[in-house]
LOLOBA-910147 format. One record per residue (C-alpha): residue number from 1; residue in one letter; chain; x, y, z. Coordinates in nm, 4 decimals. Example, Ala and Ser with C-alpha at 12.3 -4.5 7.8 and 13.67 -1.06 7.14 Angstrom:
<pts>
(pt 1 A A (1.2300 -0.4500 0.7800))
(pt 2 S A (1.3670 -0.1060 0.7140))
</pts>
This chain:
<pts>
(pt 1 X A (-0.8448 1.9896 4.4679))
(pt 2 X A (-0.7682 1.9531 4.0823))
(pt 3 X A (-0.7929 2.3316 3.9130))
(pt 4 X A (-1.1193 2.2898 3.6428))
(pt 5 X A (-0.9851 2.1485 3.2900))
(pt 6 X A (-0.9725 2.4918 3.1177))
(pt 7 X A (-0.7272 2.6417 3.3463))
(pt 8 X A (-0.5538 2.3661 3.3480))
(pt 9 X A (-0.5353 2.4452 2.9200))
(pt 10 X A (-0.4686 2.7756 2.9974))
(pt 11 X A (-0.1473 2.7001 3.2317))
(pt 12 X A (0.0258 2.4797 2.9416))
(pt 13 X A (-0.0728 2.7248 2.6981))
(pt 14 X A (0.1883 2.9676 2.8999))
(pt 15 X A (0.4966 2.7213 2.8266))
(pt 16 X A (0.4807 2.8687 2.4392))
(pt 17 X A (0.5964 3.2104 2.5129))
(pt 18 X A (0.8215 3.0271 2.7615))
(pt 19 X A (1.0013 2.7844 2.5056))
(pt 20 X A (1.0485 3.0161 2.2376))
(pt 21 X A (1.2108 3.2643 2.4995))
(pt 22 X A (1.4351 2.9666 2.5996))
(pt 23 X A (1.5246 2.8909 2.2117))
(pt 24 X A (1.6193 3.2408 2.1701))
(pt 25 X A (1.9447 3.2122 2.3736))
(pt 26 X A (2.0382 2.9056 2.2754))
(pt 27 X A (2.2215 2.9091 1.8850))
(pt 28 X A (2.1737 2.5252 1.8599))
(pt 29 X A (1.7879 2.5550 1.8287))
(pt 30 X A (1.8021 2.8760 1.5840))
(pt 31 X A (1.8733 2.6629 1.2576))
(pt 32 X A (1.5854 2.5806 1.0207))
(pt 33 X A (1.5517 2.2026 1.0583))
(pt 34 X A (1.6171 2.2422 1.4620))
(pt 35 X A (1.4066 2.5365 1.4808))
(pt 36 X A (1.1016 2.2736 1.3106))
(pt 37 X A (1.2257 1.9730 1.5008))
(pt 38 X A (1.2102 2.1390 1.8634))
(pt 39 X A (0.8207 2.2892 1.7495))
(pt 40 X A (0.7038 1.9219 1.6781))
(pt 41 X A (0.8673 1.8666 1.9779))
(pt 42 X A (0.7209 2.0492 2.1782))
(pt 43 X A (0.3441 1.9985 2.0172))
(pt 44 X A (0.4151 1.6068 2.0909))
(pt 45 X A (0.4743 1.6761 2.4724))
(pt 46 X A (0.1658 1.9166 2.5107))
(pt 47 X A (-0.0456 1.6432 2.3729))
(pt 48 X A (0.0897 1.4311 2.6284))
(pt 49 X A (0.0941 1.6542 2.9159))
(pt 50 X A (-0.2615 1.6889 2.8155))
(pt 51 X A (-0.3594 1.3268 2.8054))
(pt 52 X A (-0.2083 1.3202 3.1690))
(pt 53 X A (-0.4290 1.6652 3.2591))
(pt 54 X A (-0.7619 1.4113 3.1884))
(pt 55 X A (-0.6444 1.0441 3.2551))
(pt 56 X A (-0.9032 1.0835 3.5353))
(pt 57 X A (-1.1879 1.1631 3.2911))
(pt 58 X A (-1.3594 0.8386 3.1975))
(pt 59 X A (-1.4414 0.9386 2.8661))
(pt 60 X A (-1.2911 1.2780 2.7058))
(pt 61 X A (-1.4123 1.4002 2.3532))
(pt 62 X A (-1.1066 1.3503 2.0931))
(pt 63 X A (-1.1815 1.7384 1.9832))
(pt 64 X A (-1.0371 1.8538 2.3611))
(pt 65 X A (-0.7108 1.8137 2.2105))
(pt 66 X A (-0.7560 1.9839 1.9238))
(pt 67 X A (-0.8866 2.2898 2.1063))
(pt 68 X A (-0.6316 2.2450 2.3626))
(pt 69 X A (-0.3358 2.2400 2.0987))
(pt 70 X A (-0.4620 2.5081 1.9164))
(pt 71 X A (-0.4861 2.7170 2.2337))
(pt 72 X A (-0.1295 2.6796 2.3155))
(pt 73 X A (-0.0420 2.7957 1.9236))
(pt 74 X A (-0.2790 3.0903 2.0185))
(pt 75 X A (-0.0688 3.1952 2.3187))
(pt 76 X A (0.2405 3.1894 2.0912))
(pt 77 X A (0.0636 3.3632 1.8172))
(pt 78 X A (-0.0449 3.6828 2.0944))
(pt 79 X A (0.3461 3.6937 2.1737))
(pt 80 X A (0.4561 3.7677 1.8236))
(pt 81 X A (0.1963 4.0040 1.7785))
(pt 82 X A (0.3076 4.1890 2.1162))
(pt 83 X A (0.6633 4.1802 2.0697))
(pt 84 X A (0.6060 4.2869 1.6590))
(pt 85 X A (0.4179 4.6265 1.8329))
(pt 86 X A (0.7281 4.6778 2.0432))
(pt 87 X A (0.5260 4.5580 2.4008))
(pt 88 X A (0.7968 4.2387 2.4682))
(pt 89 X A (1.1276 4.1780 2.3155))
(pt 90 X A (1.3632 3.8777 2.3077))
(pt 91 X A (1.0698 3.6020 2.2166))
(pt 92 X A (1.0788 3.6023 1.8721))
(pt 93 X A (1.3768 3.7440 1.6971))
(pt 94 X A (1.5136 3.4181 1.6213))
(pt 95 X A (1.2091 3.2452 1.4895))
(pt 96 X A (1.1412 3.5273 1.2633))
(pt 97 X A (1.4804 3.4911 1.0686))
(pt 98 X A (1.5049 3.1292 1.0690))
(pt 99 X A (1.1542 3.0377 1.0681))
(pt 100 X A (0.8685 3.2361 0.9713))
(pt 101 X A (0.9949 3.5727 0.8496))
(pt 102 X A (0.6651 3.6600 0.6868))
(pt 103 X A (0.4647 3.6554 1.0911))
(pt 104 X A (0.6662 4.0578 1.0908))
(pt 105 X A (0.3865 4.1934 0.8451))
(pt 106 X A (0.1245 4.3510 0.9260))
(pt 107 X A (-0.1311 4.0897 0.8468))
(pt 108 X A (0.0346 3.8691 1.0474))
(pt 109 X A (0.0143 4.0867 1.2993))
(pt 110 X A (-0.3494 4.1631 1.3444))
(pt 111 X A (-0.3530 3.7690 1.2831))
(pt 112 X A (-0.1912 3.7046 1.5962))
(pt 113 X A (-0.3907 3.9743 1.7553))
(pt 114 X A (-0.7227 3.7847 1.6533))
(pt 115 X A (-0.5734 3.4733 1.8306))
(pt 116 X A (-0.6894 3.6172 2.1530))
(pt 117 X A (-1.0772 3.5768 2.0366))
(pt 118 X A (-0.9569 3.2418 1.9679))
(pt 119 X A (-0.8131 3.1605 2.3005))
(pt 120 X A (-1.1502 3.2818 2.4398))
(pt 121 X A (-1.3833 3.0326 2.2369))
(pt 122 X A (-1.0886 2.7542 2.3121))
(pt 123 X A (-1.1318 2.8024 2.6586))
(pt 124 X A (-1.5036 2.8691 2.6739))
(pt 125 X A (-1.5496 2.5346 2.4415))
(pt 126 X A (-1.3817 2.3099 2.6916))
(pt 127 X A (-1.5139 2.4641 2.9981))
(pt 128 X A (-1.8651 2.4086 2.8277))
(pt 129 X A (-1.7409 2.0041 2.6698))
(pt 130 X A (-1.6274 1.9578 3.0746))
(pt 131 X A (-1.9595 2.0805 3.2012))
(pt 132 X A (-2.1507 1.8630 2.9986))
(pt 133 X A (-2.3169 2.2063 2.8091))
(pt 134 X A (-2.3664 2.2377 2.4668))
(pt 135 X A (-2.0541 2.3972 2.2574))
(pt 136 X A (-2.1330 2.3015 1.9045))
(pt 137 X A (-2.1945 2.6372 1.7823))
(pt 138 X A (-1.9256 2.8027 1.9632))
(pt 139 X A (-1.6439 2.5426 1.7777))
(pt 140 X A (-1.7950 2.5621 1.4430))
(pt 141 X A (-1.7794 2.9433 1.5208))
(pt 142 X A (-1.3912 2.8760 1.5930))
(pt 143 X A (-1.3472 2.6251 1.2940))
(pt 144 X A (-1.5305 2.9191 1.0954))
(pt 145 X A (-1.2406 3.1502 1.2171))
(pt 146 X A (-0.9433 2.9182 1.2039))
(pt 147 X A (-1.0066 2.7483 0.8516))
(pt 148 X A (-1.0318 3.0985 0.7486))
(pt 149 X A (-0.6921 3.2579 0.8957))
(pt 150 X A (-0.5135 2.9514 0.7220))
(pt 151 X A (-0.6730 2.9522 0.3825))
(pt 152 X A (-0.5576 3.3236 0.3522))
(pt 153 X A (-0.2031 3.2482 0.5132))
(pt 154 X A (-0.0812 2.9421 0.3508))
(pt 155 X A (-0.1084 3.0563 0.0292))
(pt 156 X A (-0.0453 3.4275 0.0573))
(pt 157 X A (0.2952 3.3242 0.2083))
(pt 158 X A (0.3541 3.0444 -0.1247))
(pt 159 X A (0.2668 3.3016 -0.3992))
(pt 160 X A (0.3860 3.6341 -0.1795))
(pt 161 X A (0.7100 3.8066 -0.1474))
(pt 162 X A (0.8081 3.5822 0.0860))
(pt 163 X A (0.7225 3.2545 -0.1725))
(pt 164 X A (1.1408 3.2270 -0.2099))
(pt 165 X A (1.2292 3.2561 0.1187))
(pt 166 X A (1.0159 2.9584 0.2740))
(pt 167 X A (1.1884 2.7849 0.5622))
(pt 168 X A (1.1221 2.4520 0.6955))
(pt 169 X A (0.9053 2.5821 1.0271))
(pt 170 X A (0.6636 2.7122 0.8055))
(pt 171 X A (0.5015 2.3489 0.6947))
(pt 172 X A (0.4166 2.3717 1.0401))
(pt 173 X A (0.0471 2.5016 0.9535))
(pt 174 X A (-0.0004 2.2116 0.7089))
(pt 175 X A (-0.1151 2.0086 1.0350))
(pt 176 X A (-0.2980 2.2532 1.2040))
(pt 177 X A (-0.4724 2.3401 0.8271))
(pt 178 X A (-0.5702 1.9941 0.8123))
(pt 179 X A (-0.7148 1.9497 1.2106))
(pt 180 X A (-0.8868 2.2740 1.1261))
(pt 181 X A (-1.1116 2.0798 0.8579))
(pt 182 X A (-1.1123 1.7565 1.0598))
(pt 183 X A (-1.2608 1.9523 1.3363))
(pt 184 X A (-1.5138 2.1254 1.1483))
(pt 185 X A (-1.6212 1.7851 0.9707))
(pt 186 X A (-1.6813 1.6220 1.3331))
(pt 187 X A (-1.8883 1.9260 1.4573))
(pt 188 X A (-2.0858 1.9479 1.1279))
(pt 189 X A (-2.1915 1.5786 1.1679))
(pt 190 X A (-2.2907 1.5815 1.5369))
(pt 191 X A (-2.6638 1.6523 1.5927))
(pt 192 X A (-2.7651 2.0045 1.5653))
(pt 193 X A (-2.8683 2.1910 1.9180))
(pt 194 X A (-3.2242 2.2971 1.8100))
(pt 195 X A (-3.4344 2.5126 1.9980))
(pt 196 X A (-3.7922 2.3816 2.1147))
(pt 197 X A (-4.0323 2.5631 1.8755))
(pt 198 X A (-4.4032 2.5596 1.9020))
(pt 199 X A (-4.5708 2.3463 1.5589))
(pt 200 X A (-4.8208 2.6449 1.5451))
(pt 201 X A (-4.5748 2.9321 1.5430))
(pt 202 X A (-4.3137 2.6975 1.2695))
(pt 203 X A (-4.6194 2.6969 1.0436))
(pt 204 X A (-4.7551 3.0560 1.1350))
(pt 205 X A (-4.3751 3.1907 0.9968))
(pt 206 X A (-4.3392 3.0235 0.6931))
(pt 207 X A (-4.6240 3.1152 0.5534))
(pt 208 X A (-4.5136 3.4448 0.5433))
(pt 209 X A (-4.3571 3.5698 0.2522))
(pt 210 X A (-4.0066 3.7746 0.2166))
(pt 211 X A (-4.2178 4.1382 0.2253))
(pt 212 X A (-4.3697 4.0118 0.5643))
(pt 213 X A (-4.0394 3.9854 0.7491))
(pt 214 X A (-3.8730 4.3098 0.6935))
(pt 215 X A (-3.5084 4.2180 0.8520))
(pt 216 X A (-3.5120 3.9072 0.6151))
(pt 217 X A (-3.5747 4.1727 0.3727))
(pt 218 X A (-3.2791 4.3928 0.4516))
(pt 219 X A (-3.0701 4.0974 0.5366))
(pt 220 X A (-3.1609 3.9565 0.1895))
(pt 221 X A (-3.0546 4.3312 0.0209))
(pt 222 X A (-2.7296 4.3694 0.2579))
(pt 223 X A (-2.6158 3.9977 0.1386))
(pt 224 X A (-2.6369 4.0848 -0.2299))
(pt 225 X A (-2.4724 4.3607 -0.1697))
(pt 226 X A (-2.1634 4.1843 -0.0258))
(pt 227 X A (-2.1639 3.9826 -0.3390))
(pt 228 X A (-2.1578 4.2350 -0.5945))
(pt 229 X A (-1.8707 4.3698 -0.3578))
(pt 230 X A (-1.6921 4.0359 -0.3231))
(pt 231 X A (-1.7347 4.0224 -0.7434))
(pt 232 X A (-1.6059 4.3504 -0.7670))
(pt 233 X A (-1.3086 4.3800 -0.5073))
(pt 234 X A (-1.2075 4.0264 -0.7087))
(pt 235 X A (-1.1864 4.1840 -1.0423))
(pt 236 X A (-0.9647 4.4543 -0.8795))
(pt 237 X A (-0.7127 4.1907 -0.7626))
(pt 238 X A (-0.7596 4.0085 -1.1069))
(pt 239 X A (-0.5846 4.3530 -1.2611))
(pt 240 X A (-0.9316 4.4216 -1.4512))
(pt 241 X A (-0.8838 4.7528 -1.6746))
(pt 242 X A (-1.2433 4.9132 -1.6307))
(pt 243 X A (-1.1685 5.2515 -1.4659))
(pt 244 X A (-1.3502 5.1808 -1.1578))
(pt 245 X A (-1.1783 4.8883 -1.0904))
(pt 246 X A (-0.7879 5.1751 -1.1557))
(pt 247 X A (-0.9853 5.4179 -0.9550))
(pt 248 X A (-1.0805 5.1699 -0.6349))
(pt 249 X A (-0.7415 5.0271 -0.5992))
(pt 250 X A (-0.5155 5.3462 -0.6215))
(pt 251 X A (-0.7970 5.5889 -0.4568))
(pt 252 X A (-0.9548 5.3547 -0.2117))
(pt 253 X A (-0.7772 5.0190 -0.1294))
(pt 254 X A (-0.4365 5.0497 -0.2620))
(pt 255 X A (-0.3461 4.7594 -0.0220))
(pt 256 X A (-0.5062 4.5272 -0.1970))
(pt 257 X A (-0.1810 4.5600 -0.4461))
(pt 258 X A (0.0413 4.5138 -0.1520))
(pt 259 X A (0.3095 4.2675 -0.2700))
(pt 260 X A (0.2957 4.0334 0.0370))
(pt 261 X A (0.0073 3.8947 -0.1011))
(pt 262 X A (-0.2327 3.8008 0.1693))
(pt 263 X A (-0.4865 4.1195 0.0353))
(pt 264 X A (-0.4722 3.8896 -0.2823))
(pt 265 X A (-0.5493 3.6070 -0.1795))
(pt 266 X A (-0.8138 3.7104 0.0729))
(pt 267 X A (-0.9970 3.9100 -0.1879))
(pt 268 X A (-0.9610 3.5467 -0.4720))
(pt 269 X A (-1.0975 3.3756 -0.1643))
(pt 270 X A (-1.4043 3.5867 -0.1402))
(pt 271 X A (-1.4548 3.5414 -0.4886))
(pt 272 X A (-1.4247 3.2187 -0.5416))
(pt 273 X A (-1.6032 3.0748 -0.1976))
(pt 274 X A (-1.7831 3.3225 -0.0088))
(pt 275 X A (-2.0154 3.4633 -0.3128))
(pt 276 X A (-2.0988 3.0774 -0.3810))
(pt 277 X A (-2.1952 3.0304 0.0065))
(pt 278 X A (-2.3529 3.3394 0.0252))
(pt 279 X A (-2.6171 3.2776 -0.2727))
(pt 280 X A (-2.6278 2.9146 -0.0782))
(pt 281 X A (-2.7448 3.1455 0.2246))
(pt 282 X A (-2.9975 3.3673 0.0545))
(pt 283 X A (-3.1713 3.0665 -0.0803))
(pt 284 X A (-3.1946 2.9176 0.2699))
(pt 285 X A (-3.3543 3.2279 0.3646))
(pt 286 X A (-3.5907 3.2742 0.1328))
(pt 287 X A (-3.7294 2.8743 0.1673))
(pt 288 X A (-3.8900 2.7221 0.4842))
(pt 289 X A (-3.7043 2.4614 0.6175))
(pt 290 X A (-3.3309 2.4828 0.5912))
(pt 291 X A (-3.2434 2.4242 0.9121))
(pt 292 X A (-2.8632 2.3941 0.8113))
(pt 293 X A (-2.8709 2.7215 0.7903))
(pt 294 X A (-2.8057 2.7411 1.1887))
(pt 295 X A (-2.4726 2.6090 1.1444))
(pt 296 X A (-2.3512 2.7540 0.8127))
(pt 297 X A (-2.4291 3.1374 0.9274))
(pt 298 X A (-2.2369 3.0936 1.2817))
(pt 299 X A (-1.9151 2.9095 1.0510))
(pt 300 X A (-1.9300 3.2090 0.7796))
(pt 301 X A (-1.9964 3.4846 1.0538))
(pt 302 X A (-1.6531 3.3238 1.2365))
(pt 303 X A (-1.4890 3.3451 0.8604))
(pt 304 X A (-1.5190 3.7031 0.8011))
(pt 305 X A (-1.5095 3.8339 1.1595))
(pt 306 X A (-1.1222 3.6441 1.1459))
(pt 307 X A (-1.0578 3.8098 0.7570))
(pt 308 X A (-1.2091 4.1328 0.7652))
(pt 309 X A (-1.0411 4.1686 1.1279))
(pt 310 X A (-0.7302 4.1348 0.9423))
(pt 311 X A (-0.7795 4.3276 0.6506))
(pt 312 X A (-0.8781 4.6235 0.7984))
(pt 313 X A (-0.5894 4.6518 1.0586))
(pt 314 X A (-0.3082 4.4995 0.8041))
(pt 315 X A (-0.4826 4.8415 0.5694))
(pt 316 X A (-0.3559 5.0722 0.8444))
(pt 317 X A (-0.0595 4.9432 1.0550))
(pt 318 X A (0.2067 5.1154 1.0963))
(pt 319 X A (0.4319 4.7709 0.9184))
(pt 320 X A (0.2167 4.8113 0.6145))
(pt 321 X A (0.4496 5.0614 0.3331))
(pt 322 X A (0.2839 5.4076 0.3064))
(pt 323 X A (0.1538 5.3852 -0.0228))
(pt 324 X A (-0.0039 5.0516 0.0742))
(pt 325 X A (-0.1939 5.1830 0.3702))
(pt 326 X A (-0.5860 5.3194 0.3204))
(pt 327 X A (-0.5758 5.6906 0.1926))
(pt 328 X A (-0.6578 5.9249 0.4950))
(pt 329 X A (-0.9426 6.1153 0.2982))
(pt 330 X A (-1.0983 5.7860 0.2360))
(pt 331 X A (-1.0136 5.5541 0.5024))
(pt 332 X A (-1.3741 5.6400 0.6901))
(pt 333 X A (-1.5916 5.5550 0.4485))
(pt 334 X A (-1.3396 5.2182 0.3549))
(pt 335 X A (-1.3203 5.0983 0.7130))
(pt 336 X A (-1.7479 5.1469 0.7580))
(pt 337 X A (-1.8041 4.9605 0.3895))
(pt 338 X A (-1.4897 4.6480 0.5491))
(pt 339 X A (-1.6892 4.6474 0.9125))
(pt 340 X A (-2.0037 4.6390 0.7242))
(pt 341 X A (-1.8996 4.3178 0.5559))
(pt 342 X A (-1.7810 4.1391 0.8962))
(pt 343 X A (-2.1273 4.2304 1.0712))
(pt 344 X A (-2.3723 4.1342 0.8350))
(pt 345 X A (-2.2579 3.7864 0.8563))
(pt 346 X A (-2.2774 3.7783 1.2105))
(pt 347 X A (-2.6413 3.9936 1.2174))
(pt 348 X A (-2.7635 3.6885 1.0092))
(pt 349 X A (-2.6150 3.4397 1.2905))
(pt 350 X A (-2.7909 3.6091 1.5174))
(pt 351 X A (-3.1357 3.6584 1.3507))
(pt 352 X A (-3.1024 3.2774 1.2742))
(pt 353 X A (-3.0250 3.1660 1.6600))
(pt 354 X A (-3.2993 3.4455 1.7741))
(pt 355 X A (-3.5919 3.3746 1.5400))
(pt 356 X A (-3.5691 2.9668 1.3894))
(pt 357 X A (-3.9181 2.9118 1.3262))
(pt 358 X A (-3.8723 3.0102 0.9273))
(pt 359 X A (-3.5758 2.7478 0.9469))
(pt 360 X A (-3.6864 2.4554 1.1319))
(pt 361 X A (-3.8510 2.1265 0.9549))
(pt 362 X A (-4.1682 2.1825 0.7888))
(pt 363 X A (-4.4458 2.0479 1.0263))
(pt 364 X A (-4.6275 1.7288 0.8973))
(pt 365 X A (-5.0580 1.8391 0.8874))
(pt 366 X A (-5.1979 1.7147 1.1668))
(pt 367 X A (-4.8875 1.8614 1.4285))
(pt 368 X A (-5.0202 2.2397 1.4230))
(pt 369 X A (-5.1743 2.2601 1.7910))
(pt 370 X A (-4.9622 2.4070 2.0712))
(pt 371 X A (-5.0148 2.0577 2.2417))
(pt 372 X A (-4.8918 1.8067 1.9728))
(pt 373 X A (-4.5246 1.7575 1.9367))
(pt 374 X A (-4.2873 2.0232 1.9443))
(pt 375 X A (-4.0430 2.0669 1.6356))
</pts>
């Protein structure tokens, strides 16, 4: 009897921790070029083993392979982050000075740490593609999460402290950037898993009005409030002079000036993308009908749940300089105001998924009655 797919996913996944322990006694494969040679390697014969894993499957989704790569990059991710905390030793030594030095900071770090959420939805996602259930929202969840850890990383490392010390290994992500997107573009254009709403109760809620549905109301207030905070945290990176802007950084956040860069970039990505989508957001809460707005909260909840994750432990770990880490007599109210910002993203998921009647199509006249169609 064949083990089900996912296990099967989870098995190969093992062989990362595996071949990186096997390149760390060998000198041959701890030069740059090897070190990126032997990972494509080694990517090209998961794919394979993993076209052999479902030759008996008469027709398997293209996106399996995508999860099922990524979840072996996951496993390898969770040993650097173990062995960086002092849990294993003799996996990653190697790689880090010939490779990716920069995966030793703390960012990195909780990074790696987060790539055990992503192993979950991975795993759940193909167990769910094999059953024949829906999994839609759970990858764009994942593609939320994973676009999000490399838009931060890739460029954080380029314009960092570690910008002029850039080995080959570290193009690496380009590919796995680049799937990312390709794999949120597929799930974006398959057809939406909408609930079955009643006509009536779609036309009963949205005739209310924002003042009639008080956790629209609050969600509404807690959204602007994570733009004027985006706005704000990005003139602080921008080296604006007002005295707030001295005061937050040295007072409240000084790792936010922390030379590796990835604070920098995060907060420029905020900034620059997630006020934009989150004024997109408020507007498809405030009108009837924006059903998109099912898929877009669950991709921007997986974004900051990944980021903020980061942020917050990279602001106190122990690999993070002194001066850099969050200031004891503030780091309370700093780590409430940084959780604050990953939940309310994924408080409006959920009120969306919940409650979709104020989202769903607007219901032609005529299809009001609990027995005409359904929307």
């Amino acid at each position: 009897m064949k083990p089900p797919v996912e296990v099967s996913v989870f098995l190969l996944s093992l062989l990362g921790p595996g071949v990186l322990f096997a390149m760390n006694q060998i000198p041959a494969f701890q030069e740059p070029l090897p070190i990126l040679g032997m990972g494509m390697f080694v990517l090209g014969s998961v794919l394979l083993l993993l076209i052999l894993t479902v030759r008996h499957k008469t027709k398997v989704d293209p996106l399996f392979y995508v999860f099922a790569e990524f979840t072996f990059g996951g496993m390898v991710g969770l040993t650097n982050a173990l062995e960086q905390d002092g849990f294993i030793s003799g996996f990653m030594d190697f790689y880090l000075r010939m490779g990716e030095p920069h995966l030793a900071t703390s960012y990195a770090v909780m990074m790696s740490y987060w790539e055990v959420v992503h192993l979950i939805l991975l795993l759940t996602v193909i167990h769910r593609m094999f059953s024949g259930k829906p999994y839609r929202s759970l990858g764009l969840l994942w593609a939320g999460s994973s676009i999000a850890n490399q838009i931060v990383l890739i460029p954080g490392v380029v314009i960092g402290k570690y910008g002029s010390n850039i080995r080959p290994a570290f193009w690496r992500n380009a590919p796995f950037f680049l799937v990312s997107f390709w794999a949120a573009s597929r799930l974006f254009r398959r057809p939406r898993e909408m609930p079955v709403v009643t006509a009536d109760k779609v036309a009963a809620e949205q005739k209310k009005g924002l003042l009639s549905r008080p956790a629209d109301l609050l969600l509404s207030l807690l959204l602007l409030g994570a733009v004027a905070f985006f706005v704000f945290r990005g003139f602080v990176v921008l080296d604006c002079p007002l005295d707030a802007c001295f005061t937050y950084i040295y007072q409240y956040e000084p790792y936010l000036k922390d030379p590796v860069g990835f604070s920098r970039i995060m907060m420029l990505v905020y900034f620059f993308y997630a006020v934009p989508l989150v004024i997109v957001l408020l507007y498809g809460l405030n009108t009837p009908g924006c059903s998109w707005m099912l898929d877009w909260t669950v991709f921007f909840a997986g974004s900051m749940a990944q980021t903020q994750w980061c942020h917050i432990g990279a602001s106190l770990h122990s690999r993070t300089p002194f001066t850099y880490r969050a200031p004891a007599d503030k780091r309370w109210p700093v780590i409430a105001l940084n959780v604050l910002l990953a939940a309310v993203p994924a408080l409006l998921a959920l009120r969306c998924r919940a409650n979709p009647a104020f989202l769903m199509k607007p219901v032609p006249k005529g299809q009001s009655n609990d027995d005409k169609k359904k929307n």
